[in-house]
C-alpha positions in Angstrom: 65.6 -110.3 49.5 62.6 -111.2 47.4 59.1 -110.2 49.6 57.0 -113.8 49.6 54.1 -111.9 47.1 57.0 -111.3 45.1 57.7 -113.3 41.9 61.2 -114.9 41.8 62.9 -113.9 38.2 65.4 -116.3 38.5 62.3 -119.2 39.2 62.0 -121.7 36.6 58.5 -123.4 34.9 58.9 -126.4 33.0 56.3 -124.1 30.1 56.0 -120.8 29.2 54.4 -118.7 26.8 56.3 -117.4 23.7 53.8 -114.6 22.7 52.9 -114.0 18.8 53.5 -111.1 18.1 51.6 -108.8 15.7 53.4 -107.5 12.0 56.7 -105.7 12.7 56.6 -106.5 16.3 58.8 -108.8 18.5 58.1 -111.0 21.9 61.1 -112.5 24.3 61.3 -114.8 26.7 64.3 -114.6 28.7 66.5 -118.3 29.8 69.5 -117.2 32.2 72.0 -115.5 29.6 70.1 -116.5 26.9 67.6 -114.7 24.9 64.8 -115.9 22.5 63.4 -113.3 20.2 60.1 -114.1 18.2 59.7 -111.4 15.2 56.6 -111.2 12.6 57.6 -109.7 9.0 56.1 -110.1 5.6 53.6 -113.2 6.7 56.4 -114.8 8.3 58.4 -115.5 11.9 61.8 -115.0 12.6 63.3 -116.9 15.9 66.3 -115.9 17.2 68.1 -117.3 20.1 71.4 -115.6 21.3 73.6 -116.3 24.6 75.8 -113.5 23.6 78.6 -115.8 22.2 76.5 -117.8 20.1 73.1 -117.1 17.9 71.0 -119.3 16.6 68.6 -118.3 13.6 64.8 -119.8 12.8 62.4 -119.4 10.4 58.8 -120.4 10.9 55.5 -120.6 8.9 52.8 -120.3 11.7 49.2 -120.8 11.0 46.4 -117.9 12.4 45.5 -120.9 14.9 47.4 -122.2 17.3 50.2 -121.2 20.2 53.7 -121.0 20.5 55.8 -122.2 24.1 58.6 -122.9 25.2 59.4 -126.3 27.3 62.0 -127.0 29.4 63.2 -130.9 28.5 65.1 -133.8 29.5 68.0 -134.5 27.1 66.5 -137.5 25.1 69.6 -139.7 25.8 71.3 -141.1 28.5 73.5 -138.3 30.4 77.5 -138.7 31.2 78.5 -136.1 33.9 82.1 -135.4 34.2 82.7 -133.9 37.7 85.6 -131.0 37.3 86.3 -131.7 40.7 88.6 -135.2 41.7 86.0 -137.5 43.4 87.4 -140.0 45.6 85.6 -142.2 47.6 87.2 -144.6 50.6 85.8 -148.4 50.8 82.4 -148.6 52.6 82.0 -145.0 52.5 78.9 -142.2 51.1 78.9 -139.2 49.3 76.2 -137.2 49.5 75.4 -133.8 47.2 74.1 -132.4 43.8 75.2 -131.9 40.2 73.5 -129.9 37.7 72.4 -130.9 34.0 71.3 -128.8 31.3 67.6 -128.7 30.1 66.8 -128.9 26.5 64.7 -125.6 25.7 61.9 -126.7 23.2 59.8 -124.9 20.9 56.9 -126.5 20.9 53.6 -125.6 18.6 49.8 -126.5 19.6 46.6 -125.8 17.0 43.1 -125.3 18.0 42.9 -128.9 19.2 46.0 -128.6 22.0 48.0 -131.2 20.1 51.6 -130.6 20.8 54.1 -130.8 18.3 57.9 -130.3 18.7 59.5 -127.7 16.1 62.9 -127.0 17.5 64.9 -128.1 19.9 67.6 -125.5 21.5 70.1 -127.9 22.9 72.7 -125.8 24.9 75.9 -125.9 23.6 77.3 -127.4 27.1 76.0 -130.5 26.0 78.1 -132.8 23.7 77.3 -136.2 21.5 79.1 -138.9 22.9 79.7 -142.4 21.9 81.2 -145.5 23.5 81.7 -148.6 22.2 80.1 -150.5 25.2 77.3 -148.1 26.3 76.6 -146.4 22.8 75.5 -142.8 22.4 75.1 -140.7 25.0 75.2 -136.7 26.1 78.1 -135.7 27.7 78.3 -132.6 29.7 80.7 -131.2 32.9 79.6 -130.0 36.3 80.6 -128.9 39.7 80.1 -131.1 42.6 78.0 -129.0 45.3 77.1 -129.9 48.9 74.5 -127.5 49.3 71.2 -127.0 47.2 72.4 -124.7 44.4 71.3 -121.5 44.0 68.9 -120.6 41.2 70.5 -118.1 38.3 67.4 -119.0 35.7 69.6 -120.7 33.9 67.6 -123.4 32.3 68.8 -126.6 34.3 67.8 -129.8 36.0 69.3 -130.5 39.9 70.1 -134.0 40.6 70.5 -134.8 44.5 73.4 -137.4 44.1 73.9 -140.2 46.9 77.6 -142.2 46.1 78.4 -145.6 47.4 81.9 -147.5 47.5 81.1 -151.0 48.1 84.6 -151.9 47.2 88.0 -152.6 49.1 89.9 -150.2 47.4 89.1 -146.3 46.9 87.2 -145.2 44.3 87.9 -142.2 42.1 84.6 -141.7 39.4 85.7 -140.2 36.1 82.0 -139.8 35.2 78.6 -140.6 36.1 76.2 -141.7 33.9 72.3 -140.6 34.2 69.1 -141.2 32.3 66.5 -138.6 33.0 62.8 -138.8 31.5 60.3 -135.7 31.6 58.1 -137.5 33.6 61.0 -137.4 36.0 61.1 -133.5 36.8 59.5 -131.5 39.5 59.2 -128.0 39.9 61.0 -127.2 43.5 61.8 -123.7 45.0 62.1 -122.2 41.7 64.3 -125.0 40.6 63.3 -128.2 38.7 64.6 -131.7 40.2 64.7 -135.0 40.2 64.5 -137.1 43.1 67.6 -138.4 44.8 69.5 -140.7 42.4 71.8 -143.7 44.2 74.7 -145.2 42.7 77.0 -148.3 43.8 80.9 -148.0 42.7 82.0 -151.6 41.5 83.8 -153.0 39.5 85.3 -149.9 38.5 82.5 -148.4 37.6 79.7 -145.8 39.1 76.3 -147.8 38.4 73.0 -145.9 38.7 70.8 -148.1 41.6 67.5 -149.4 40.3 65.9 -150.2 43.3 
């Protein structure tokens, strides 16, 4: 067990630092199995990002002012969770737990002025274009149903507390659950980053996202 003076390594920040380094040198920075690795050679930069199955390859012109980091983000478009598990909820009843969605690693670029701009965005390869005919595009993406707070691996990842609601007569069996998450949304909790609890009301056949 981690002392409380301690740094967690598995903790996550929403920003970190991706070091420049100097000619025929190399910085990383480190997300859960995956690895980003920042080289300078011949007046250029080389990013690579690897999670040991796939690797991703970068060039960069960088001018001599200005700052690399990394940010974790909310996928841009509206989420559709599968659950792996069978969901069934009786009439009039609650479920009450948390899912896990994967954060967007971006590589993000600010000159002497602080003014942020987005070069590349890592999405993870667990998340999948989607497109329906009555909803339109989305992000689709699978995850385990869990009834406890999950445990923090530093893999880059947002934690949604999940309250379910049949207000139906008949039980209700949710082939997927569809989320929209904004930055502005995340918090940094116990080395994790959240969201608060997010409601939704089964009817007419479908798992709708409460607005109020």
């Amino acid at each position: 067990m981690l002392a409380a003076s301690e740094p967690n390594p598995a903790a996550l920040a929403r920003s970190m630092p991706l070091p420049r380094p100097s000619p025929g040198a190399a910085s990383r920075v480190q997300l859960g199995r995956a690895e980003l690795v920042l080289e300078h050679s011949h007046g250029s930069y080389s990013l690579l990002w690897s999670d040991g199955r796939e690797a991703r390859r970068y060039l960069l012109g960088l001018s001599k002012s200005g700052q690399l980091s990394i940010e974790l983000r909310a996928p841009k478009l509206p989420v559709r969770i599968v659950p792996r598990e069978l969901l069934t909820i009786v009439p009039n009843a609650r479920m009450r737990g948390f899912m896990t969605i994967p954060l967007v690693p971006t590589v993000v670029w600010r000159d002497g002025r602080n003014q942020p701009q987005t070069l590349i965005e890592l999405h993870q390869p667990s998340l999948q274009g989607h497109w329906d005919e009555s909803s339109g595009h989305s992000i689709q993406t699978s995850a385990s149903w869990m009834v406890r707070f999950p445990f923090q691996t530093g893999e880059p990842q947002i934690v949604v507390p999940l309250r379910l609601y049949n207000a139906t007569s008949e039980p209700a069996c949710p082939g997927h659950l569809e989320l929209t998450i904004r930055d502005e949304d995340l918090v940094e909790i116990r080395g994790s980053i959240v969201v608060r609890p997010r409601r939704m009301r089964w009817s007419d056949s479908d798992m709708k996202e409460c607005t109020k």
